[in-house]
N, C-alpha and C positions, 0 to 999 in steps of 0.2 A: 351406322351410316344414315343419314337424309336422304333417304330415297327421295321425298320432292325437291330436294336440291339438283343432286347429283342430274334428273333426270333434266332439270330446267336448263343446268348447263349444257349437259346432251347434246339436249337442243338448238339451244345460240350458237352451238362448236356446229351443228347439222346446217344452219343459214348460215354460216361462212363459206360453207363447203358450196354450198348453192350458189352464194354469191362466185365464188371463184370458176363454179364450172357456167356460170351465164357470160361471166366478163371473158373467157377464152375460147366462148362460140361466139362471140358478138361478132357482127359483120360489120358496123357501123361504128369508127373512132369516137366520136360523139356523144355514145347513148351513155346516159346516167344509170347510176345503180346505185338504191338505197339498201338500208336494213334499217327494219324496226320505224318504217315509214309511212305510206298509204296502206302498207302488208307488210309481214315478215319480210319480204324480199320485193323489191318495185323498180322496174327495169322501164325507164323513158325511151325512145327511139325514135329520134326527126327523122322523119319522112318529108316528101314535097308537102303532101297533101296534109301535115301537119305533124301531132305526134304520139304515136301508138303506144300506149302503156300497158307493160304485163304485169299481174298485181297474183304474186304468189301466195300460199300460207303452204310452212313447212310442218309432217306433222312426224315426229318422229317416236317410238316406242320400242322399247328395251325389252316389251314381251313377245312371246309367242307369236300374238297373234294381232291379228294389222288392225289399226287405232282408228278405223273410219266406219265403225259397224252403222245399221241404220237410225240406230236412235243415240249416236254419241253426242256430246254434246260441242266435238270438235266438227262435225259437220255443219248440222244447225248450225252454230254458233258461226262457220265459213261462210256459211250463205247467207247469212243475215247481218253481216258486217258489210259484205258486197252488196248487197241490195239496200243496204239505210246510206252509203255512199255514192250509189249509182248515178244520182242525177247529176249532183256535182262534178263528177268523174265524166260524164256523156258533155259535160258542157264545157269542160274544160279542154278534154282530149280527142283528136278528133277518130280513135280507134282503140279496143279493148280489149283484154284478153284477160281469163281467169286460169289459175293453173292451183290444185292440189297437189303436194307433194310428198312421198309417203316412203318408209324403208321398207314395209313390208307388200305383200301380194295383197290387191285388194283382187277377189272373187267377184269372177261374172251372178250377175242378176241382185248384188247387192244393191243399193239406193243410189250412191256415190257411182257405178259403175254402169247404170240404166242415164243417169246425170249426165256422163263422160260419153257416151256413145250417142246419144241425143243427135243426130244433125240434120235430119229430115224438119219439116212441118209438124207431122205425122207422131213420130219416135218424143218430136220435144214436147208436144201436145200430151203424150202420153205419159211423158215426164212427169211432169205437174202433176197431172191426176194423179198419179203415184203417190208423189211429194204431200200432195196436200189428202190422201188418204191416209198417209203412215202418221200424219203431224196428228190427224183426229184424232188415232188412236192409240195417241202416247201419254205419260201423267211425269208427274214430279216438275220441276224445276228445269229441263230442258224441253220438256213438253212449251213451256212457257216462251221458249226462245224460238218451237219450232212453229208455234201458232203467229211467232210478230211476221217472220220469214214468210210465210206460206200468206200472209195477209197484204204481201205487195199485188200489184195486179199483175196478170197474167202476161201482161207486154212485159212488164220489167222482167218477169222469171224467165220468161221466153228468151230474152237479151242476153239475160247472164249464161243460160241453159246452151246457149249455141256456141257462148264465145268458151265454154270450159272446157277442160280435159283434166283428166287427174294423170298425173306421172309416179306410178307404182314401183316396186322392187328395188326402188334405189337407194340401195342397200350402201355399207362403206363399199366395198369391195368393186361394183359395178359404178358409183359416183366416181370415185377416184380414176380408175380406168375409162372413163371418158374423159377427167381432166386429164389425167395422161397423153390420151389421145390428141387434144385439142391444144396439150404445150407443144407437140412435135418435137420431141428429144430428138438430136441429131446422134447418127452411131459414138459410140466412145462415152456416152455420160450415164450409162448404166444402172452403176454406183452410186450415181448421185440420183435420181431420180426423186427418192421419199425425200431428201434434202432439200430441193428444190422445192418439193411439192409443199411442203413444211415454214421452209423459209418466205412461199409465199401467201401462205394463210397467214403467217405472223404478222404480215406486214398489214395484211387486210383486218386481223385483229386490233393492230397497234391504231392505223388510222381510225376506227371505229371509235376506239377507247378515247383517243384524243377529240373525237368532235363531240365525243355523249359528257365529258367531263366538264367541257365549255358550256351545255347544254343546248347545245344547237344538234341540226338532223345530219345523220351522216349521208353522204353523197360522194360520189365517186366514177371517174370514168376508166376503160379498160388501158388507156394511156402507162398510168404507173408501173401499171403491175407487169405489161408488155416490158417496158425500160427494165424492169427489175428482171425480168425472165432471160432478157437478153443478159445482161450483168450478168446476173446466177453463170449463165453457161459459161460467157467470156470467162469468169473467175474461178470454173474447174475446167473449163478447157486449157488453159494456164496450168494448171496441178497436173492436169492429166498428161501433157502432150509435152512433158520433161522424159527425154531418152533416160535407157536405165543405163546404171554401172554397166562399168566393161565383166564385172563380175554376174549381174544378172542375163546376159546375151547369152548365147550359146557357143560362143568362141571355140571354147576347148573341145569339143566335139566336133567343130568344121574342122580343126584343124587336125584330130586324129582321126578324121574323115575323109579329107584331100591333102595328107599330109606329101606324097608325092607327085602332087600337081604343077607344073614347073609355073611358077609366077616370076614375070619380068621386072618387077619391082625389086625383090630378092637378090636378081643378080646383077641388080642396079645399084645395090648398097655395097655387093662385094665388093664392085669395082673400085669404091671411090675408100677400100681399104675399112668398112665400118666392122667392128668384132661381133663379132659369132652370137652373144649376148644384147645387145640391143637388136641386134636381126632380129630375133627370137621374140621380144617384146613388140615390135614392129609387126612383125608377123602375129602377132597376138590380137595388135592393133585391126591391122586390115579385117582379120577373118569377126573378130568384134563389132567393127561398122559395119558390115557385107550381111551381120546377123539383125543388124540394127535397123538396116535400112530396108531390110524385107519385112521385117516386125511392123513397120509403120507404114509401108504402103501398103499391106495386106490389110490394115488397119483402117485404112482410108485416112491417115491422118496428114501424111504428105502424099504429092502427086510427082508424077516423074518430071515434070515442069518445074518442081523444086528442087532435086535433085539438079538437075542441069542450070539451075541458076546458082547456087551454090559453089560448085564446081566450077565453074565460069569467076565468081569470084576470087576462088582460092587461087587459079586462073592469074587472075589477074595479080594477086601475091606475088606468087613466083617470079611472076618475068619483071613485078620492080623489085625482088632480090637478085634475080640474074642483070637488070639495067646497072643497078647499084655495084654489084661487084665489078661489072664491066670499067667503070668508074675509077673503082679503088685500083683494079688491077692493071689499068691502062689497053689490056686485051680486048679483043674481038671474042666474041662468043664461038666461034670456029677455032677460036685458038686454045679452049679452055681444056687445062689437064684434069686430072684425078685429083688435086691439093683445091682447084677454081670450082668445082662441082660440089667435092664435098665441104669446104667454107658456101656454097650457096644453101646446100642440103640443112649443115648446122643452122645456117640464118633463119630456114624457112621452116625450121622444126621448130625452134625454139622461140616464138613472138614470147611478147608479154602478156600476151591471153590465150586459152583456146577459146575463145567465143566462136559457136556458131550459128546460123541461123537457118532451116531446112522448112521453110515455109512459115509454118507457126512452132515450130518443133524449137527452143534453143536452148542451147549446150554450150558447157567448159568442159567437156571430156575432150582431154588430149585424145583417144582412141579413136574417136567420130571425125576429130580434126586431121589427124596422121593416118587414119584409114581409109578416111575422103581423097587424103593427096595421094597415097599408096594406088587406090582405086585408077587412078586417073595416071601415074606412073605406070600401071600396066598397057594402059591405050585400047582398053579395051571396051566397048559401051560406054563410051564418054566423047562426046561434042568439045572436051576441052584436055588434051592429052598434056600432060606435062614429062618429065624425065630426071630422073638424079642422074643419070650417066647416059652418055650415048652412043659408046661405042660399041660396035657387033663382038660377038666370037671372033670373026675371022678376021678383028681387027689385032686383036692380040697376036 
């Protein structure tokens, strides 16, 4: 294996990750996001007062132990890219920030860490003196780098020195779960989570690859990837929020649960002469949706305001199959026998679809459709009662 490969990619795969978790704190529709730009990662932000630029380097390492020791040449080498671009940067923008970025722990009193804590007079005065003691008595080839660094003057160090912070430990594990945090999954996409999280580093990959191939700088604002995020959800909250078979509900266990429960829909079907066996399926029906419809509002995925509008509709079904037979039959609905009920009942089982729609929830389960109406044939906790039969006991 290439270990300097492998590690290089590491890396560019570690500023995407950055980039993604900058674009999902961002407070401001606006702000730009580069890679592989002024920095590794280079976040613009219009302000009134003009535009503040954060100018990251990401440093990431696959060993042990954290890649920012004092004499690396990824420090140095930090600070003295920020400092031979400083004046341009001060003259351009009207505000500046430096930020290291790092997967492992950097340790108190190291160089980078005395740097990061600096915010006093005092503390950043002291800084320096550090910086430019450790640069004296270092040799080789980064020695070289930290002599150019330590040879700006003390105002510029002081500049940079106040506006830095290094951001440690951001490891996979604690990067990701801040992006997490900052997409705000709503309950029900669980599942989908690494998917999302995945699908939108892709996209942030793709667009990058497409502007480095053209050879222009990539750039980018938080816009996209919001649009994308929403999609993402819309298009598993669609997968998700499909009712299961009458076979995955819990039916058969409500109903050798409350199997002598007297339900008035039941002896709504006797009436109108229905056999024993579709009762039975019917019956299968209701206690099916009854298991369905507590699944999903426990779920949060329908609200009881769907349920009732739902019903309201089906509602409305009915009574133009009761106006319609009225019609055919030339009767009054006062007049209707046990033959007028059940040609309404056949009409009103049997459309050409069971589509339904329970908020965001929709369905062809005949069970959800004939257990909805079932539901609302009992008259019980329902704003919109309907009836296959309406006559009492005591009418017989």
């Amino acid at each position: 294996m290439n270990s300097n490969a492998s590690a290089s990619a590491a890396g560019f795969g570690y500023q995407y990750e950055r980039v993604l978790h900058r674009i999902f704190h961002s407070t401001h529709t606006e702000t730009r996001f580069g890679i592989e730009t002024a920095d590794d990662v280079e976040e613009q932000i219009p302000l009134s007062s003009g535009t503040k630029v954060i100018l990251e380097q990401d440093k990431l390492t696959t060993g042990e132990n954290h890649s920012l020791q004092d004499s690396s040449k990824n420090v140095w080498n930090t600070l003295r890219n920020w400092l031979k671009g400083l004046a341009a940067a001060k003259s351009e923008f009207a505000s500046l920030e430096f930020v290291l970025v790092t997967n492992r722990t950097v340790p108190d009193g190291t160089l980078i860490s005395t740097l990061s804590k600096a915010t006093t007079p005092t503390s950043v005065a002291e800084a320096i003196k550090s910086l430019r003691q450790h640069a004296s008595g270092m040799s080789g080839s980064v020695a070289e780098i930290a002599a150019e660094a330590t040879g700006f003057s003390d105002e510029d160090l002081a500049f940079v020195i106040t506006r830095f912070h290094v951001a440690d430990a951001m490891d996979d594990e604690t990067l990701k779960e801040a992006i997490y945090t900052a997409l705000q999954f709503p309950d029900g996409l669980e599942h989908c989570h690494e998917t999302i999280y995945q699908s939108l580093l892709g996209q942030l990959f793709a667009d990058c690859q497409a502007s480095w191939k053209q050879g222009i700088p990539f750039w980018t604002t938080s816009k996209p990837f919001f649009t994308r995020k929403h999609m993402l959800f819309e298009a598993f909250f669609e997968e998700a929020w499909r009712p299961l078979t009458q076979e995955q509900t819990n039916f058969v266990q409500l109903i050798e649960e409350y199997g002598s429960l007297g339900l008035s829909f039941i002896d709504q079907l006797k009436k109108i002469n229905i056999p024993q066996r579709p009762i039975q399926t019917e019956l299968g029906h209701y206690w099916a949706a009854y298991s369905e419809r507590t699944r999903l509002l426990k779920a949060n995925r329908i609200l009881p305001s769907d349920l009732c509008e739902v019903e309201s509709e089906l509602s409305d079904r009915w009574k133009a199959n009761c106006d319609a037979h009225c019609i055919r039959s030339g009767k009054e609905p006062e007049e209707f026998g046990e033959d007028d009920f059940k040609a309404i009942y056949l009409q009103t089982s049997t459309p050409p679809s069971f589509s339904l729609s329970i908020g965001r929830v929709k369905s062809n389960f005949r069970y959800l459709f004939m257990g909805t109406y079932h539901h609302q044939a009992n008259g019980v906790d329902t704003d919109h009662p309907i009836h296959w039969h309406t006559a009492n006991e005591s009418d017989e």
